[in-house]
N, C-alpha and C positions, 0 to 999 in steps of 0.2 A: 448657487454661491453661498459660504460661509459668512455667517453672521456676527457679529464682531462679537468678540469672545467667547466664541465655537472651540469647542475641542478640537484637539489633536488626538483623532482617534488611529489606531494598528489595529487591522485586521489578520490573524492569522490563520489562514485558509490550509485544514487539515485535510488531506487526503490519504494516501498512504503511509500517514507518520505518526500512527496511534499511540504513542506514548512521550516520557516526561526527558528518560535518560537518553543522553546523545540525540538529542531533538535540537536540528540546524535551527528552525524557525522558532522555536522559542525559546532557546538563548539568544538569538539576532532580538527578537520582541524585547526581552529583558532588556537586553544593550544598550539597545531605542530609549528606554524608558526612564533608566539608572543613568543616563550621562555618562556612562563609562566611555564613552568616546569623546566627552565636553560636555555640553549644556543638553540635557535629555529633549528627544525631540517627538515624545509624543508623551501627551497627559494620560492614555487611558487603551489599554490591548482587550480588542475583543477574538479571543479563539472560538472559532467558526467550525462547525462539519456539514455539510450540505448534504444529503441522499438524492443524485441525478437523476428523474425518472426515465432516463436515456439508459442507465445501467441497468433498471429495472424490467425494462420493454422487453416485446414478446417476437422474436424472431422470425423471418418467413417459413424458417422449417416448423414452426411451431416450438420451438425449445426458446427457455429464459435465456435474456442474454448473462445472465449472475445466477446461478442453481442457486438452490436451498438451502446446502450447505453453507456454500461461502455466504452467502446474506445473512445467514443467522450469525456466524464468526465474526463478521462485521460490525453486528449490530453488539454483540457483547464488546466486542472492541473500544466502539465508541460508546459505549456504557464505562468502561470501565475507566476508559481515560478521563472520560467528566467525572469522576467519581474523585480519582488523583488529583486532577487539576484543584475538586477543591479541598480536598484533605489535606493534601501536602503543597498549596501552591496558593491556599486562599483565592482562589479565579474558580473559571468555569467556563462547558464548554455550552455554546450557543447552537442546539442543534435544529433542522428546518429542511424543509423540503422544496425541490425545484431546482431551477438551470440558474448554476453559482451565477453565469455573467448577468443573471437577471433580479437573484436576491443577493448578493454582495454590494450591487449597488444601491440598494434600497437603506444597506445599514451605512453607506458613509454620505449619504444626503447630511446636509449642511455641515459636515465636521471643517474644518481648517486643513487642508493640504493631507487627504488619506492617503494611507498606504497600505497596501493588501502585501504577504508575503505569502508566499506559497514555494512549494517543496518545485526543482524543472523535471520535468519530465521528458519523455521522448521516442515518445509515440504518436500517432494522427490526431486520434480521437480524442489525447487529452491538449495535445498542445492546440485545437482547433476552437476547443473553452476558453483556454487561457484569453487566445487571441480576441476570442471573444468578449472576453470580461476586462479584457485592457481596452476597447473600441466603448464599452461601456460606463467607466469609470473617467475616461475622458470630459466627458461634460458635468460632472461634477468634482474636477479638479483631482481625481485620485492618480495615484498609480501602481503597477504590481509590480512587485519585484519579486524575481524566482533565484533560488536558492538550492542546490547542490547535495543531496543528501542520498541517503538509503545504501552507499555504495561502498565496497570495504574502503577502495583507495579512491580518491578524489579524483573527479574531472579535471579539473586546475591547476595537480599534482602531476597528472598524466602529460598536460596538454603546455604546460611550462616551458621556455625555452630550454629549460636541462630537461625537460621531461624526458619520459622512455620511451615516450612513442615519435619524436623526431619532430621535424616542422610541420609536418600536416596536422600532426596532431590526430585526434580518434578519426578523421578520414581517413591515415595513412596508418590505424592500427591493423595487426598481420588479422586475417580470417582463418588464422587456427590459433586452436587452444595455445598451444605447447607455446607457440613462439612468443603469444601474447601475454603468457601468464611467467618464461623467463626474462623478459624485457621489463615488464613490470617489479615481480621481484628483485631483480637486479638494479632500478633504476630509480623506486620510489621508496614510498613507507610507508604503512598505515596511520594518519593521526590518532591522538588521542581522543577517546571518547568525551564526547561532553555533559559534566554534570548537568542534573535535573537545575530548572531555574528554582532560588531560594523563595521560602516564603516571602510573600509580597511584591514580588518583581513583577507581576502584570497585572497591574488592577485593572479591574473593572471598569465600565464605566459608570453612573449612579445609576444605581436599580429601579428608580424612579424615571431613568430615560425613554422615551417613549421614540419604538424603532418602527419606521414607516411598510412593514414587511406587511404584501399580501395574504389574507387569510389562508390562500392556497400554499402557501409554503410553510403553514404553523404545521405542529405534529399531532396538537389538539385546537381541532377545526372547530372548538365552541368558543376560543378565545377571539376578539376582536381582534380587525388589524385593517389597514390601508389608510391611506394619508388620509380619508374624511374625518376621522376622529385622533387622530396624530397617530395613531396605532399602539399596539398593547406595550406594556412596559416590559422591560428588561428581566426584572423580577417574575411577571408570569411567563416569560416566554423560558426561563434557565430551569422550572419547576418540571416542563416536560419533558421524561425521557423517553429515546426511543424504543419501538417492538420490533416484533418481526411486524405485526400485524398492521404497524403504521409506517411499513414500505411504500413506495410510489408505485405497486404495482398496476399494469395495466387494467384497465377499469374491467372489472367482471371476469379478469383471468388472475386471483390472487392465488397462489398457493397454499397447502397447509404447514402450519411449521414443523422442519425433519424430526423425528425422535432420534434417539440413541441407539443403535444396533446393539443387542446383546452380546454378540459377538465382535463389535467394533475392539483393534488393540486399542485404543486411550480413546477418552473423553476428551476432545479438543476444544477446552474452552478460550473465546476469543477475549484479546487483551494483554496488556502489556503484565497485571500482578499474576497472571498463569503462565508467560514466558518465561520471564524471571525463574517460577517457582521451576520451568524444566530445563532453566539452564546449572542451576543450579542442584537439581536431582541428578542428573545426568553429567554432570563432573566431579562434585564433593562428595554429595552424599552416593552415589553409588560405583563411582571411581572406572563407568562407564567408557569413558572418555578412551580411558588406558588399553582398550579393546577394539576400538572402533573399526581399524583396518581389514581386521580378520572375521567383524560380524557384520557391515555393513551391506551386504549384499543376502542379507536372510528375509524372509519374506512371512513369518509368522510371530508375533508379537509386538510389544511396543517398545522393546529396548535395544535392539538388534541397531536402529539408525537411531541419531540424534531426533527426529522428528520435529526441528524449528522449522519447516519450511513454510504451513501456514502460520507462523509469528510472523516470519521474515517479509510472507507476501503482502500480509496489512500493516506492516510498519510498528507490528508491536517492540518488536525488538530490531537492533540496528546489527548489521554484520561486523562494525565495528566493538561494539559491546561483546559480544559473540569472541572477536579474536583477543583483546586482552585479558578476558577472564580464562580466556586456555594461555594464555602466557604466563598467566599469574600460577595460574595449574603445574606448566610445565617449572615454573620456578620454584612451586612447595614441594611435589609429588613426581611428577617422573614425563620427562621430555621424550618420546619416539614416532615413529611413524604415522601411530594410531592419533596418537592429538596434533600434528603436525597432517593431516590428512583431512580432518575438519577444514583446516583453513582453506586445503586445496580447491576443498568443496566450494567455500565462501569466495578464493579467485574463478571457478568456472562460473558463477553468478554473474560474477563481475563482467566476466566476458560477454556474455550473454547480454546484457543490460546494454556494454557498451557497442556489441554487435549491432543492438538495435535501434541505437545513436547514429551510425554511423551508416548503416544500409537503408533505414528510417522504414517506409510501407514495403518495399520490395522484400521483406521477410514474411510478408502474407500472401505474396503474388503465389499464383500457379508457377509460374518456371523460377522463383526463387532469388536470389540475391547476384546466380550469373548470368541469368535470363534464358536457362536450358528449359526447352518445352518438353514432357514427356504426354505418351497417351497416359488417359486415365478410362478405365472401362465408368461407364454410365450405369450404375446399378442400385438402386438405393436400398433396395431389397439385404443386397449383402450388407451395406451398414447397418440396417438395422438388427439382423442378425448380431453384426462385430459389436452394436451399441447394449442390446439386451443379454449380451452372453450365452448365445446361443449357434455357436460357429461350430460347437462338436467337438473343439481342440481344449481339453480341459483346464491346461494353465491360463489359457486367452479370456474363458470362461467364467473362470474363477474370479480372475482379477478384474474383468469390468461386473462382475453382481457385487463384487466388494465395495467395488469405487462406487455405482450405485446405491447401495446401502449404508454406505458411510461416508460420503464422501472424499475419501482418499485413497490413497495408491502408491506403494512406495516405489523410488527412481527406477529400479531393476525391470519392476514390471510394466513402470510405465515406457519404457525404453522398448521390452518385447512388444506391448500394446502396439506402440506406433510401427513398431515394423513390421508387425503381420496387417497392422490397416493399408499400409500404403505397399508392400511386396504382393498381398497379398488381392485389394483395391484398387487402389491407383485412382481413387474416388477424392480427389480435392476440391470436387462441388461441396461436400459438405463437412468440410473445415469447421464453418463455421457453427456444427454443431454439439454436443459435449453429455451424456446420460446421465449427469447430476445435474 
């Protein structure tokens, strides 16, 4: 229970939404806070990132469930958002380790009526947390509220009674591209993106607050914590940031951190100030954009495709951001195909996402989203061939030693990969595994 004259604390539980511009949850934070809706209804936002030691675990084939790659782009990620939050935001972000429904509750003990906001999701594994951490937040009076983001056009836009998908809504959207992506155009619109929150809009709470969080969820295990001594204060817990090296990895199976391939086309640094800088390399300053139809399908270099897609996977940048700044393009510089083909890219996302709203797990089954069974030959042997690049077929080759060593692979060949695994396999035992 809340102690009389308990804060009114907001929790903002960051997951896939690593940055400041067009961030649902912290504008909604702001809103809360500022009374822009009437009387503000919370004194003090804390922005949370949690590292799940469930993402980090070690898989029955033996492979990471999060490779190297992506955990280190992660980790610059949320480096670089705590960096913004407090440069440009006067805040900060609280980062910690362990199962959110287990430390989220721990930071709204005694506050006055908490509220967790988090980005919805809609997939098993994450909505299985969620449900989690809303059964946990229950006895000390909180509750979550999930919020609609990362996606060009809205859920709520779609699913309206004028929406373009009809009364069912994303149940009854078509399972193909074309039909899904001209009913939408035809029926919705992109909102506007939403500015970054202004300085000041989510304070803290005092740094001198002492947060009940178990020693096992610090990032540095020399600082005090758990309710015998009220636990460490706000101030030392904001002081650490995270590594590679203070991942939740499985005990005694940590990885080394990836280098940089010599040969890698870009430096993929994670974060919302290296997005930015390639979104803006890649339409202003090199007028890329104006080409994109006719090189997007090359497969050596780093300028040939956009290359947002790990932005877009950790939430550095928004797909929304992404299409008004080619609007604004096509309104200074030159409107055709080529920048009007980005977007397409950003509505086949879209599909995809809400495909898997709407088909929910039956997109990981063996027989698929129609529940057609095929053989699969039993051979692990040949995947690991197909996994180390050593099939003999040299394009197939190439591009998983590349994806290996760099962890990436652009669309074209990741599109040949899969169908020589699976024409060629028919091995969907091991799905579940990935050579970075």
């Amino acid at each position: 229970m809340a102690a009389e004259g308990a804060k009114r604390r907001l929790i903002v539980w960051l997951r896939n939404d690593l940055r400041l511009t067009d961030n649902t949850l912290l504008h909604e934070a702001a809103s809360l806070c500022s009374g822009a809706t009437g009387q503000a209804k919370y004194d003090e936002v804390l922005p949370v990132y949690i590292f799940d030691p469930r993402s980090y675990a070690v898989l029955k084939t033996g492979d990471y469930k999060t490779g190297v790659y992506r955990a280190l782009f992660v980790v610059q990620s949320v480096k670089d958002l705590k960096a913004r939050l407090r440069q440009a935001i006067g805040s900060d972000l609280l980062v910690l380790v362990g199962k959110p429904e287990e430390v989220i509750q721990c930071l709204v003990r005694g506050c006055q009526s908490p509220q967790v906001l988090s980005s919805q999701e809609v997939t098993s594994e994450e909505l299985k947390v969620e449900a989690a951490l809303e059964r946990a937040l229950k006895p000390v009076g909180g509750r979550l509220t999930r919020l609609w983001s990362n996606t060009l056009y809205h859920m709520d836009d779609l699913q309206s009674p004028q929406g373009p998908l009809g009364a069912r809504g994303i149940k009854g959207m078509p399972d193909g591209f074309t039909s899904f992506r001209e009913k939408v155009e035809r029926g919705s619109r992109v909102r506007q993106a939403l500015p970054a929150p202004s300085k000041g809009s989510l304070p803290l709470p005092s740094s001198a607050s002492q947060l009940q969080v178990p020693s096992s969820a610090l990032l540095d295990r020399g600082q005090s914590g758990g309710a015998g001594d009220g636990g460490p204060s706000l101030q030392a817990l904001l002081q650490a940031d995270p590594s590679f090296e203070s991942l939740p990895w499985a005990e005694g199976a940590a990885p080394q951190p990836p280098g940089t391939h010599p040969q890698a086309v870009l430096k993929f640094q994670g974060g919302e100030t290296a997005a930015l800088a390639r979104l803006k390399y890649y339409l202003w300053d090199s007028d890329l954009l104006s080409t994109y139809f006719d090189t997007r399908n090359g497969m050596l270099g780093g300028d040939y495709s956009t290359k947002f897609a790990p932005w877009l996977a950790a939430g550095c940048i928004s797909p929304r951001t992404i299409y008004h700044e080619i609007k604004k393009y096509e309104a200074q510089r030159i409107a055709n195909k080529s920048t009007y083909w980005v977007i397409f890219e950003l509505i086949w996302r879209d599909f995809f996402r809400f495909f898997a709203a709407k088909h929910e797990d039956r997109i990981f089954y063996e027989s698929g989203t129609i529940g057609k069974k095929l053989p699969w030959v039993k051979d692990p042997s040949r995947y690991e061939r197909w996994a180390q690049g050593k099939t003999g077929l040299p394009l197939v080759d190439a591009n998983m030693r590349e994806l290996a060593a760099t962890g990436v692979c652009n669309i074209v060949n990741v599109n040949h990969l899969h169908t020589h695994l699976f024409a060629s396999h028919r091995e969907n035992a091991f799905m579940g595994r990935h050579p970075v």
